[in-house]
MDTraj code that builds the backbone (N, CA, C; nanometers):
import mdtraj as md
import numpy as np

residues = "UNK UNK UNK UNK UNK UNK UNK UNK UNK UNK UNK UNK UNK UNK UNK UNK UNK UNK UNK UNK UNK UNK UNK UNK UNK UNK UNK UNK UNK UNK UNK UNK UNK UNK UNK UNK UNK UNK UNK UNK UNK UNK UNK UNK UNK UNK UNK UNK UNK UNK UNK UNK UNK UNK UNK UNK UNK UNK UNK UNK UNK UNK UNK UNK UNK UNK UNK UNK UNK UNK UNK UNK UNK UNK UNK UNK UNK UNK UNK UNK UNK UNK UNK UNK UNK UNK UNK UNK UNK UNK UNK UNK UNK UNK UNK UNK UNK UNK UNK UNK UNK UNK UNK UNK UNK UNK UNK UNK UNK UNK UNK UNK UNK UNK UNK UNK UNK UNK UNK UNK UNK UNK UNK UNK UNK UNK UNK UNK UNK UNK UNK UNK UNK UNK UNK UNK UNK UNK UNK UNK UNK UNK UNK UNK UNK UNK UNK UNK UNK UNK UNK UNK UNK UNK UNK UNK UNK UNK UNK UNK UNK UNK UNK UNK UNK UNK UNK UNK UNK UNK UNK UNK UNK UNK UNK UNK UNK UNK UNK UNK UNK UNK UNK UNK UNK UNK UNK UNK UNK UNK UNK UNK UNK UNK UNK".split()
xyz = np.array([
    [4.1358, 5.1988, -0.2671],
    [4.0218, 5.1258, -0.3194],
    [4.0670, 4.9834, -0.3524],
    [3.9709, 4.9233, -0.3084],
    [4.0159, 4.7648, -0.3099],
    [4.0045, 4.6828, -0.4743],
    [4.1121, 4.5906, -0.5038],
    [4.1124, 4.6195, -0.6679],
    [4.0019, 4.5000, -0.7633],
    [3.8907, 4.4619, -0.6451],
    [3.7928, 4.4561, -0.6901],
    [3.6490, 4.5246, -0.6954],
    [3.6907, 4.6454, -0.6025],
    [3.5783, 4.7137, -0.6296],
    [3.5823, 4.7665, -0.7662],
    [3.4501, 4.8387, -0.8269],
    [3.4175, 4.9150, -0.9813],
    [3.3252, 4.9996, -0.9432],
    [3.3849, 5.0607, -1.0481],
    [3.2984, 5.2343, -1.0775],
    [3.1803, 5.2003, -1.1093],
    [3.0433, 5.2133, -1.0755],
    [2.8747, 5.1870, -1.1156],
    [2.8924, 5.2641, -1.2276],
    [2.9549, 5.3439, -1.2490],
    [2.9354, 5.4320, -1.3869],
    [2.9866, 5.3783, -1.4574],
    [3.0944, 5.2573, -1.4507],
    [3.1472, 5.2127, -1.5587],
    [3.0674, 5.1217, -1.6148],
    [2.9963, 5.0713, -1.5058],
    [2.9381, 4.9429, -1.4947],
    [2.7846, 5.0178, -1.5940],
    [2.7215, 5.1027, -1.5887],
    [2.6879, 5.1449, -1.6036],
    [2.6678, 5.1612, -1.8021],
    [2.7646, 5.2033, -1.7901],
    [2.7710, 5.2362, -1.9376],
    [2.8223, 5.1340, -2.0054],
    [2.9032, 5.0344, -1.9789],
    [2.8943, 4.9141, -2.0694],
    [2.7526, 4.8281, -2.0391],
    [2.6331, 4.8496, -1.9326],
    [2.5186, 4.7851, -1.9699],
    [2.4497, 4.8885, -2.1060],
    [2.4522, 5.0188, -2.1055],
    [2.3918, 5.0808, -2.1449],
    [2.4740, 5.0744, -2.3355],
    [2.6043, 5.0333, -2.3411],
    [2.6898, 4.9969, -2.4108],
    [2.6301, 4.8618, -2.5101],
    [2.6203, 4.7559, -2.3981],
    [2.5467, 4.6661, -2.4303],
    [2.3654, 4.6933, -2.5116],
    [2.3266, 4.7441, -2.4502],
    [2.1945, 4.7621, -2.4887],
    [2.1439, 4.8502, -2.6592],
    [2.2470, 4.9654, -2.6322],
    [2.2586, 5.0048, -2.7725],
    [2.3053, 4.8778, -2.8950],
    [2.4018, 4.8211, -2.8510],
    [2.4119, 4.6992, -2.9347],
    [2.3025, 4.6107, -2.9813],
    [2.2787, 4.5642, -2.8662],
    [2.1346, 4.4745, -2.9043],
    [2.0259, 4.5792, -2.9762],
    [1.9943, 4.6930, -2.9547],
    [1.8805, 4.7686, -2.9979],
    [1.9287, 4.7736, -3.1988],
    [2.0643, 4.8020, -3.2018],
    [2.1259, 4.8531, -3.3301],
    [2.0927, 4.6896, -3.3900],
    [2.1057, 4.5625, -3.3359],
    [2.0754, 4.4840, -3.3957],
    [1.9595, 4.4599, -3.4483],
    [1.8670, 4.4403, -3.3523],
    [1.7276, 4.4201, -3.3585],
    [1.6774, 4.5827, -3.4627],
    [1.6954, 4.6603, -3.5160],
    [1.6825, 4.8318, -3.5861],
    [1.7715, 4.7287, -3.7027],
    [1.8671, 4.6831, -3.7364],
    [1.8682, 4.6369, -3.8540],
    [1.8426, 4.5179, -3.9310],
    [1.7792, 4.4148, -3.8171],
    [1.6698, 4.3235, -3.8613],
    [1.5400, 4.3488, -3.9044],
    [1.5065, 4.4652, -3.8534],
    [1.3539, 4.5293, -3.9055],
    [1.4258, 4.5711, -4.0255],
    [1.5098, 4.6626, -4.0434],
    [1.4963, 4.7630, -4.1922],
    [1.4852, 4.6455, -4.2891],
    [1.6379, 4.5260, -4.2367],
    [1.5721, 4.4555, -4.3469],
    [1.5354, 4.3499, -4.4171],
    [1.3899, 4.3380, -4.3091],
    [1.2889, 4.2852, -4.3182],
    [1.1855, 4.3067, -4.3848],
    [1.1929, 4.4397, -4.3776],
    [1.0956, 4.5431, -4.4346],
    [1.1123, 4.6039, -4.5590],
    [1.2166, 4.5849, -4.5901],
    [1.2952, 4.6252, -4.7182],
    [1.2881, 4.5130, -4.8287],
    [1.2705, 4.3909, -4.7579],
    [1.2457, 4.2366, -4.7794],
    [1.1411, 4.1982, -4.8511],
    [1.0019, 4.2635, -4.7503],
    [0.8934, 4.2406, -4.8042],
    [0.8791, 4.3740, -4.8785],
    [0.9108, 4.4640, -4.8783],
    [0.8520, 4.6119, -4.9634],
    [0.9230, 4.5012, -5.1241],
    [1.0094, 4.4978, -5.1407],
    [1.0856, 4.4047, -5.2866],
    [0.9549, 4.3595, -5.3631],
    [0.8872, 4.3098, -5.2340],
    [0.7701, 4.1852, -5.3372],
    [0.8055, 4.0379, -5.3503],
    [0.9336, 4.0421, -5.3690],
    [0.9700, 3.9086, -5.4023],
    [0.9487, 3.7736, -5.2945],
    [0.9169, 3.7892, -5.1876],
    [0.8105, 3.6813, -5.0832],
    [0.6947, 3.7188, -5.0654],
    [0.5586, 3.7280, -5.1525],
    [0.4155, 3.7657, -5.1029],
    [0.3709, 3.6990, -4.9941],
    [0.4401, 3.5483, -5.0150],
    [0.3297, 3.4139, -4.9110],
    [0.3551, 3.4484, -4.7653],
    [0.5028, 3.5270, -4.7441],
    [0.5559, 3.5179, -4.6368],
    [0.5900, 3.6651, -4.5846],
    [0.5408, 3.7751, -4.6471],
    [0.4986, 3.9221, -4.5916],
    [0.4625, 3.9048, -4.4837],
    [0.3518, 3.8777, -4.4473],
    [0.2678, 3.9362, -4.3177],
    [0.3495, 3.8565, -4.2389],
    [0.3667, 3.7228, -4.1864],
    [0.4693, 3.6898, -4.0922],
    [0.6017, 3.6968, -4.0617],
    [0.6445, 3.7637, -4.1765],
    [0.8021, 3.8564, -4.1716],
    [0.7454, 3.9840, -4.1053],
    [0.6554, 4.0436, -4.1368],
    [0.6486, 4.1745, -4.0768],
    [0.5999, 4.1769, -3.9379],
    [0.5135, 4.0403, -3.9053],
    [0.4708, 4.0644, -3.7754],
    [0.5814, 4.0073, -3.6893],
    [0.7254, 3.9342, -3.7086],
    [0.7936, 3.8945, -3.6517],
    [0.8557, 4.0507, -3.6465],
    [0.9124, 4.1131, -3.7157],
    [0.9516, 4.2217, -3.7676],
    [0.9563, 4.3300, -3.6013],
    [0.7920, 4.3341, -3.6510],
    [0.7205, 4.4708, -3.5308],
    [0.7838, 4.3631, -3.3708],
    [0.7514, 4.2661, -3.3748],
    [0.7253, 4.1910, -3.2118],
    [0.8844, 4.2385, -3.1606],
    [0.9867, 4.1933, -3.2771],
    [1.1285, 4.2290, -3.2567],
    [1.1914, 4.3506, -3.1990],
    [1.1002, 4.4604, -3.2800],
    [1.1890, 4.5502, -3.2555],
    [1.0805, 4.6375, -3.1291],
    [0.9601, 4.5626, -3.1312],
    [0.8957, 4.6663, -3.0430],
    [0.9174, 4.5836, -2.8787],
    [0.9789, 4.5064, -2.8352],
    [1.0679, 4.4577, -2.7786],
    [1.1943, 4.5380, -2.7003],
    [1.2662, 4.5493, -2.8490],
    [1.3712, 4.6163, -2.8263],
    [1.3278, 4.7625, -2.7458],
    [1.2046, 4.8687, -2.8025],
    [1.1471, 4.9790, -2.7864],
    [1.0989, 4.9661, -2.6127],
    [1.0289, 4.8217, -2.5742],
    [1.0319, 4.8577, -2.4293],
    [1.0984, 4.8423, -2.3418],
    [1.1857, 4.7676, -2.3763],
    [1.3311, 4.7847, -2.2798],
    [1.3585, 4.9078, -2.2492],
    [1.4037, 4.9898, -2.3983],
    [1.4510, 5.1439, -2.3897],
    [1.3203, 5.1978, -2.3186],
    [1.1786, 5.1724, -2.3138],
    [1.0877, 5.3108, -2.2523],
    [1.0754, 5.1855, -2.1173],
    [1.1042, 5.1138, -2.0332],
    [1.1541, 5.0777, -1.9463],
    [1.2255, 5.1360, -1.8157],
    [1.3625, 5.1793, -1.8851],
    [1.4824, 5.2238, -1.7901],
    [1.4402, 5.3677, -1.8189],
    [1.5879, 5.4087, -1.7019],
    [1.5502, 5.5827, -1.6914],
    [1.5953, 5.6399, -1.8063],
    [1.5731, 5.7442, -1.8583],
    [1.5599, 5.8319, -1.9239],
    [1.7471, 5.8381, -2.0215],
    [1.7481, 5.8126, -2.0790],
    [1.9199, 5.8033, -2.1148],
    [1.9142, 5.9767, -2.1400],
    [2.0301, 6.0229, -2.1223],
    [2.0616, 6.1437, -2.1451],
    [2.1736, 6.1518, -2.1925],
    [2.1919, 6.1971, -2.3245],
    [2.3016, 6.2176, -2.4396],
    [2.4043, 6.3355, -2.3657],
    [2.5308, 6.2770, -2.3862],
    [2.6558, 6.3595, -2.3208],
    [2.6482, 6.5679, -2.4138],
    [2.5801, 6.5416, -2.5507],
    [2.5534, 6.6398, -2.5965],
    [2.4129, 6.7185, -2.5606],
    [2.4611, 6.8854, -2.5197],
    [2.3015, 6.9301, -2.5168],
    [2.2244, 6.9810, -2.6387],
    [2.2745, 6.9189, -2.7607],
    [2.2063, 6.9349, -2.8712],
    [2.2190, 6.7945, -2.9596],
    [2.1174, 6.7609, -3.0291],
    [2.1627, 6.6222, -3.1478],
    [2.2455, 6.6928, -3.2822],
    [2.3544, 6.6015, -3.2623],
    [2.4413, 6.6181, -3.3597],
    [2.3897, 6.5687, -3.4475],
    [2.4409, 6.6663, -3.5783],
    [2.3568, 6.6278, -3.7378],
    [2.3964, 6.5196, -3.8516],
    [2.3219, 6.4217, -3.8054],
    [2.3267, 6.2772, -3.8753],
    [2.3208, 6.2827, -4.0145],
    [2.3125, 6.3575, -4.1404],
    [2.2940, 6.4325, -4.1888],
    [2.1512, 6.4127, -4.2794],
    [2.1407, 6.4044, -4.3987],
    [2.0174, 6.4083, -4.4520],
    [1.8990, 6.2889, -4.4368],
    [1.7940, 6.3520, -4.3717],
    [1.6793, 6.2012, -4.3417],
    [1.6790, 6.1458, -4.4934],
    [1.6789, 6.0108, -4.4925],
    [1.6554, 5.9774, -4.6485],
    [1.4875, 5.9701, -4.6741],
    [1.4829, 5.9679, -4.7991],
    [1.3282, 5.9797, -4.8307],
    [1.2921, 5.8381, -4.8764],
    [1.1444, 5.8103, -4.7128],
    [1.0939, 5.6675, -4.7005],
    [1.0274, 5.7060, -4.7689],
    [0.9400, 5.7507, -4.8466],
    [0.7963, 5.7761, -4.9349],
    [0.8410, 5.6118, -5.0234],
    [0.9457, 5.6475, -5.1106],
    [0.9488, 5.4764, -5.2296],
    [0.9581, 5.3642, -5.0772],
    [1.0096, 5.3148, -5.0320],
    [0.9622, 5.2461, -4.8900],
    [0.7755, 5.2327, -4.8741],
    [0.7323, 5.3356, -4.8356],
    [0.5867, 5.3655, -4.8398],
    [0.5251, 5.2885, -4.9290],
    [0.5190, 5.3566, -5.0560],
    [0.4878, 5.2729, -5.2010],
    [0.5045, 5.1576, -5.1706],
    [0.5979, 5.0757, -5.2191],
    [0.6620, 4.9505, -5.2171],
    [0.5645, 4.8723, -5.1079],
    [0.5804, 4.9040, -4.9501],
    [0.5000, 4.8724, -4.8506],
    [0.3459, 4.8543, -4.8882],
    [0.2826, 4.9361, -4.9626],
    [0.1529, 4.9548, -5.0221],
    [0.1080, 4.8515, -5.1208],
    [0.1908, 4.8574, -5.1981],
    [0.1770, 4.7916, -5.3174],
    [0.1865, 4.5947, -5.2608],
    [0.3017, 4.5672, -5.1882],
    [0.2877, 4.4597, -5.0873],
    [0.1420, 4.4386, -4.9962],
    [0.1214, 4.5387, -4.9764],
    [0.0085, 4.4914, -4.8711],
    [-0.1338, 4.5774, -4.9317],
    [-0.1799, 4.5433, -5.0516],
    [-0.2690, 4.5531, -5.1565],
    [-0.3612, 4.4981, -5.0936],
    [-0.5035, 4.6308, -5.0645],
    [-0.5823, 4.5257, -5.0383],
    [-0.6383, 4.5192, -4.8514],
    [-0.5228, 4.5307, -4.7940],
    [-0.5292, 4.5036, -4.6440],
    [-0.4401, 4.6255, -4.5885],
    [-0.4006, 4.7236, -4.6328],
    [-0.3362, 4.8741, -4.6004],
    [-0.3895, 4.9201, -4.5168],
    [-0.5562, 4.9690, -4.5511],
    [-0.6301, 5.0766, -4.4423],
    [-0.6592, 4.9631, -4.3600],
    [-0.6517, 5.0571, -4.2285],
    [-0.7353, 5.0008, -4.1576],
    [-0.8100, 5.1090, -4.0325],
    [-0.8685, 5.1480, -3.9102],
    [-0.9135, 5.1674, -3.8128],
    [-0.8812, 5.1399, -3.6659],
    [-0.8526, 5.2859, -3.6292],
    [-0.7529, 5.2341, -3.5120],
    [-0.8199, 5.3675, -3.4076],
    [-0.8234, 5.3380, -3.2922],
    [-0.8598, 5.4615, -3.2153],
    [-0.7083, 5.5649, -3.1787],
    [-0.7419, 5.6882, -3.1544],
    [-0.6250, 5.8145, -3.1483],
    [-0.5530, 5.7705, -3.0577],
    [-0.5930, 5.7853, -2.9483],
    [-0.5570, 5.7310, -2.8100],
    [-0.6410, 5.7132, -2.6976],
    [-0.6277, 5.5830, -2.6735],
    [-0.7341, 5.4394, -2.5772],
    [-0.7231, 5.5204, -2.4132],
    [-0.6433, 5.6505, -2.4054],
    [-0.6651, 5.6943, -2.2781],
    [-0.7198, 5.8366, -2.2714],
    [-0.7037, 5.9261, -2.3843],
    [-0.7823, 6.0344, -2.3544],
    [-0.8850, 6.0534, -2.4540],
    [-0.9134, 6.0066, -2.5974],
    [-1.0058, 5.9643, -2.6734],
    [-1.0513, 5.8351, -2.7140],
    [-1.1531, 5.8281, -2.7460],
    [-1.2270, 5.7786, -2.8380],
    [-1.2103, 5.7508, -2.9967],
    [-1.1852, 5.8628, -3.0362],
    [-1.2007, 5.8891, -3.1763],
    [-1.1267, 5.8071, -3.2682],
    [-1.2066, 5.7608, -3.3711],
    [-1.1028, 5.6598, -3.4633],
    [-1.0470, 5.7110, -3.5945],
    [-0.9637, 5.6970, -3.6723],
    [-0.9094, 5.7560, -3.7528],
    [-0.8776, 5.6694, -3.8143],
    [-0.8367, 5.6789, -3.9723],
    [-0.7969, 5.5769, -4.0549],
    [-0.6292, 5.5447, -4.0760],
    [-0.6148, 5.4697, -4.0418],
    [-0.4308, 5.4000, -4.0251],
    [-0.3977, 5.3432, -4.1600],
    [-0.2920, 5.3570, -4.2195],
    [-0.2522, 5.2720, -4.3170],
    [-0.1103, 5.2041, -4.2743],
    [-0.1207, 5.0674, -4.2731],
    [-0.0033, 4.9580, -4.2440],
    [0.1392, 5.0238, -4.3296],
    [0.1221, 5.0463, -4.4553],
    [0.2664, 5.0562, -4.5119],
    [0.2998, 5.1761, -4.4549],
    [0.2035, 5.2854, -4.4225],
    [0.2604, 5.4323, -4.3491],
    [0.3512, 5.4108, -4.2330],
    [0.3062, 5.3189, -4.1230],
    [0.3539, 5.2853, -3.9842],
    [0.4552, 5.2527, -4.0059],
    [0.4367, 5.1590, -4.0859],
    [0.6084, 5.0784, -4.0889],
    [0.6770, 5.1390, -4.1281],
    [0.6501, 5.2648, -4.2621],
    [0.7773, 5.3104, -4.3451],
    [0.8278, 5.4275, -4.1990],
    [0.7069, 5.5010, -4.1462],
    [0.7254, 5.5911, -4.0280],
    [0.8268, 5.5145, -3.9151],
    [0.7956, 5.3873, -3.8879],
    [0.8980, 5.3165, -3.7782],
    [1.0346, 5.3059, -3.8433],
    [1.0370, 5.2637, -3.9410],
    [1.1745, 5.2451, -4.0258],
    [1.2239, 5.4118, -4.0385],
    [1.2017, 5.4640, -4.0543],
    [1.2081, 5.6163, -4.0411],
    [1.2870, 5.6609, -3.9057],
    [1.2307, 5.6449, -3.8387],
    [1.2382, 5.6773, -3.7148],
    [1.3544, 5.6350, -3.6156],
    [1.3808, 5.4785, -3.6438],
    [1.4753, 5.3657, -3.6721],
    [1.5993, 5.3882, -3.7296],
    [1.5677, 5.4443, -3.8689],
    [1.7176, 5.4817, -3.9490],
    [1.8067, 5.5941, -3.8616],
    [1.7211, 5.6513, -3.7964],
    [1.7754, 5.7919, -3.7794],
    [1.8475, 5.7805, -3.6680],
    [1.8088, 5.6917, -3.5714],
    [1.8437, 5.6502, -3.4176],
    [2.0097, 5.5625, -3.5154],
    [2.0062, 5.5055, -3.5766],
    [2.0918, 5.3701, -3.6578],
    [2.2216, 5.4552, -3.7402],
    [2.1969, 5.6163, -3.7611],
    [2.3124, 5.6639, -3.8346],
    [2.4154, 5.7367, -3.6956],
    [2.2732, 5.7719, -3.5737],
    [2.3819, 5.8231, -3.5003],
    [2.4752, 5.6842, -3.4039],
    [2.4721, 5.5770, -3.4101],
    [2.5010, 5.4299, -3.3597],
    [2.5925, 5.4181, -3.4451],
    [2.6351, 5.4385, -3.5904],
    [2.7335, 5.4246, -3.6863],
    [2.8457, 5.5232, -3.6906],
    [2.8260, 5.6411, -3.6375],
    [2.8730, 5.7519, -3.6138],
    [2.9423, 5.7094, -3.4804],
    [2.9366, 5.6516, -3.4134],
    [2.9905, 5.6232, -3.2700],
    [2.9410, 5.7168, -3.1563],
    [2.8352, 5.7183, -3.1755],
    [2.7377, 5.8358, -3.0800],
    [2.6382, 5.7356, -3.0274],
    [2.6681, 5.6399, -2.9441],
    [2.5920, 5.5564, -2.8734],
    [2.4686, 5.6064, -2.7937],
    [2.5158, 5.7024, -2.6780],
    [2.4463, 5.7999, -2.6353],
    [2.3793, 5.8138, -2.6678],
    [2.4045, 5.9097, -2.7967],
    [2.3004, 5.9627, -2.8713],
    [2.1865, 5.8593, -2.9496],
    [2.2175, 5.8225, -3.0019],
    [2.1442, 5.6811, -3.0825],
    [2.0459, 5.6264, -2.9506],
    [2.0699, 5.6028, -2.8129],
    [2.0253, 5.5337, -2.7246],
    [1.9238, 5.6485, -2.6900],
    [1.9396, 5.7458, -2.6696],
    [1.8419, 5.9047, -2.6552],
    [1.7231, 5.8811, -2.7414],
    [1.8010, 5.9160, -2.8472],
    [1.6721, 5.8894, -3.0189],
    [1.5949, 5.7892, -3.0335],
    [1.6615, 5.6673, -3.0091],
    [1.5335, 5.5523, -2.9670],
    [1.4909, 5.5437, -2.8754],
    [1.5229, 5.5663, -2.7643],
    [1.4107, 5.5840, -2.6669],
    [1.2872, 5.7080, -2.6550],
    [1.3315, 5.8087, -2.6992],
    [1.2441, 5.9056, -2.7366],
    [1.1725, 5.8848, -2.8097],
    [1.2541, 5.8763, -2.9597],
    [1.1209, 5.8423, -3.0571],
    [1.0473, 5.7372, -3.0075],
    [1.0767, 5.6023, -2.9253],
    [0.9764, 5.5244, -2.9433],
    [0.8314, 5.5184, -2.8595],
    [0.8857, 5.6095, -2.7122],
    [0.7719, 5.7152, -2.6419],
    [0.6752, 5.8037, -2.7437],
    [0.7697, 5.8716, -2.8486],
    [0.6846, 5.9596, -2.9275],
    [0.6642, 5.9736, -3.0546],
    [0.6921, 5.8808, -3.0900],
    [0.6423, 5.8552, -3.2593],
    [0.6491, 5.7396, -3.2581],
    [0.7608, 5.6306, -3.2403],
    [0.7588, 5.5117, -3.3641],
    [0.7049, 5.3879, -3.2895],
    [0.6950, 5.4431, -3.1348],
    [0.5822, 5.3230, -3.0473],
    [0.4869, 5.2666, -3.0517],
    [0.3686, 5.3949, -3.0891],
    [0.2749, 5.3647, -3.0951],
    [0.2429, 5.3336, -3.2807],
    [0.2500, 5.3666, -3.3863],
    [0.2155, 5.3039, -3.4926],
    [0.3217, 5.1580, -3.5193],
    [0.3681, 5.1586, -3.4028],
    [0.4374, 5.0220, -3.4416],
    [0.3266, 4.9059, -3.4232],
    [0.3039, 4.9465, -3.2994],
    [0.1884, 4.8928, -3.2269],
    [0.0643, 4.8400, -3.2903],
    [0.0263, 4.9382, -3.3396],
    [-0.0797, 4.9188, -3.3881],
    [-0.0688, 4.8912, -3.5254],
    [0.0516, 4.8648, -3.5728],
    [0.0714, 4.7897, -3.7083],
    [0.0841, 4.6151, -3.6938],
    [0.1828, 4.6200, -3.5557],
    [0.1523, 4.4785, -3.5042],
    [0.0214, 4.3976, -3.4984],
    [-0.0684, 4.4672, -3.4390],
    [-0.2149, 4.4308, -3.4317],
    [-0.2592, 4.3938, -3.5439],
    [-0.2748, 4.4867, -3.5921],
    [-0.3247, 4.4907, -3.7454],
    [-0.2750, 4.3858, -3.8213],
    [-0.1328, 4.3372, -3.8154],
    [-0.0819, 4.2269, -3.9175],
    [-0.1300, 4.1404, -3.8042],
    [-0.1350, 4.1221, -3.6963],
    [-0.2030, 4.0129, -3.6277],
    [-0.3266, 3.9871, -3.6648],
    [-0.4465, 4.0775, -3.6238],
    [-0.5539, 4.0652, -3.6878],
    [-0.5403, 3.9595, -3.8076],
    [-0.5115, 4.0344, -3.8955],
    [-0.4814, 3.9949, -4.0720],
    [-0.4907, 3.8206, -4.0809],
    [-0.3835, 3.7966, -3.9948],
    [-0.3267, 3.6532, -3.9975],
    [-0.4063, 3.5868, -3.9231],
    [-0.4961, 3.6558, -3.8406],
    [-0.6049, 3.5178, -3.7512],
    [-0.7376, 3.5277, -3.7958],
    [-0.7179, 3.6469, -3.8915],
    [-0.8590, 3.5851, -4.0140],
    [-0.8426, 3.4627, -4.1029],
    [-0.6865, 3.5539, -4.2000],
    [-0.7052, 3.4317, -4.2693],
    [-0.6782, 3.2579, -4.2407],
    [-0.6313, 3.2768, -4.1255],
    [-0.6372, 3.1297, -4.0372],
    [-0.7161, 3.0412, -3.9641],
    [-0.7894, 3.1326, -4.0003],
    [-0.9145, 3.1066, -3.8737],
    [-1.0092, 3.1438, -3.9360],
    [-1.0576, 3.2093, -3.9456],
    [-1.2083, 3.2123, -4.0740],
    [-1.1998, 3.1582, -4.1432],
    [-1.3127, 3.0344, -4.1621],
    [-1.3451, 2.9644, -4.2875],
    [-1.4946, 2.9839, -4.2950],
    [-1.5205, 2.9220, -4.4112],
    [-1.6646, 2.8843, -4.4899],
    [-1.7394, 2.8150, -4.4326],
    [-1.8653, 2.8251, -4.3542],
    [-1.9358, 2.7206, -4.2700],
    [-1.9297, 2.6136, -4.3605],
    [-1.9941, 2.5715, -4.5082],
    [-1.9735, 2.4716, -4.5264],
    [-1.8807, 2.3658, -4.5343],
    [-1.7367, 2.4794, -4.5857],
    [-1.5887, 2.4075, -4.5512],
    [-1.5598, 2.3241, -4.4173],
    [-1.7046, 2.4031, -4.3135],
    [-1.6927, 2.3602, -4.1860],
    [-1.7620, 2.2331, -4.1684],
    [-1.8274, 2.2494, -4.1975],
    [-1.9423, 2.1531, -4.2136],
    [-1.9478, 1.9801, -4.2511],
    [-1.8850, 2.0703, -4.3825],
    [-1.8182, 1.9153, -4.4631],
    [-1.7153, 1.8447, -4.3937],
    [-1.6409, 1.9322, -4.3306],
    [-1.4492, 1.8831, -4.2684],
    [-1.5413, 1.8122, -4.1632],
    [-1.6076, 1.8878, -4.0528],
    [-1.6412, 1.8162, -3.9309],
    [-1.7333, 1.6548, -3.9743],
    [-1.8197, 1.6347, -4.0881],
    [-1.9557, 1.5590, -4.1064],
    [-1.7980, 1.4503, -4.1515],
    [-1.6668, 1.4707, -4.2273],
    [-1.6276, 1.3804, -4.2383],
    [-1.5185, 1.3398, -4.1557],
    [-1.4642, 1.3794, -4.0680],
    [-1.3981, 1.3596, -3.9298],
    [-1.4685, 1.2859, -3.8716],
    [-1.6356, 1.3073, -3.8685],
    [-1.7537, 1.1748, -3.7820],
    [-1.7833, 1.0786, -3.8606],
    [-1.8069, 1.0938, -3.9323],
    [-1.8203, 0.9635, -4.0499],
    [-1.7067, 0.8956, -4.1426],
    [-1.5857, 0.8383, -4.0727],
    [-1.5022, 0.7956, -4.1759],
    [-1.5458, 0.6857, -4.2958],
])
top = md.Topology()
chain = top.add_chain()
for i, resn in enumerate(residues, 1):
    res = top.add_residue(resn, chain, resSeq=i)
    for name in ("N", "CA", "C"):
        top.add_atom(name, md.element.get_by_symbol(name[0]), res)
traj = md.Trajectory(xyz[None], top)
């Protein structure tokens, strides 16, 4: 073998090497981001931390539901050990986003109709959830595995309320940017023509 040819499998797994990296990055810019705004201590700047937040990591999520299918060298997930409890996450998330939490979202835009009521701090604490868990087996040195778990979960749980938490803080932000008071309107435009 000529001593520039390479193994595709090698080649292979340091892209896939690579990619867990970037994913483990972008998974601990969300937690904490989110951990950031759950504090309280930036109200003005919540919703555009969080919608940078979702764009980031749901990014990262279609890359992984993108490529083929990663398949973990184990035929079982090794035990990362105890899920921690997001519920105070939840709270915190709630209590931050006072006010603008619920919202209305359809089940799914391809085989229903039906709308159901969404709450913003649920999604996120559920994505961060979902996130941590992919992030302990990546610390553990179970790349594989970690690369499995986020791509799965983000096909089947933490994709879609990411999604639609994105929206939702989008929404949010092009009301309050964009909706004003006709007369606020009124007045701004009558004195823009009449200096």
């Amino acid at each position: 073998m000529p001593e520039d040819a390479y193994d595709s499998a090698d080649v292979e797994r340091g892209e896939l090497s690579r990619l867990a990296a970037d994913t483990a990055t972008d998974v601990r810019s969300f937690i904490e981001a989110v951990t950031t705004v759950a504090s309280g201590t930036s109200p003005d700047v919540a919703l555009p931390i969080v919608l940078l937040a979702l764009s980031q990591v749901l990014a990262s999520g279609a890359r992984l539901g993108a490529i083929a299918d990663v398949v973990p060298s184990e035929r079982f997930e090794p035990d990362s050990g105890p899920e921690p409890d997001v519920d105070p996450l939840r709270v915190a998330l709630a209590n931050a986003f006072d006010g603008l939490d619920d919202y209305a979202e359809v089940v799914d835009p391809v085989l229903s109709a039906d709308v159901v009521r969404g709450s913003l701090s649920g999604d996120v604490a559920a994505v961060a959830s979902d996130l941590a868990h992919g992030m302990r087996h990546f610390e553990s040195g179970r790349v594989d595995e970690a690369l499995w778990w986020w791509q799965f979960s983000y096909l089947s749980s933490w994709g879609s309320p990411a999604a639609s938490a994105l929206r939702v803080v989008l929404s949010i932000l092009a009301h309050l940017r964009l909706d004003a008071d006709d007369e606020v309107v009124a007045d701004a435009e009558f004195d823009a023509l009449h200096p």
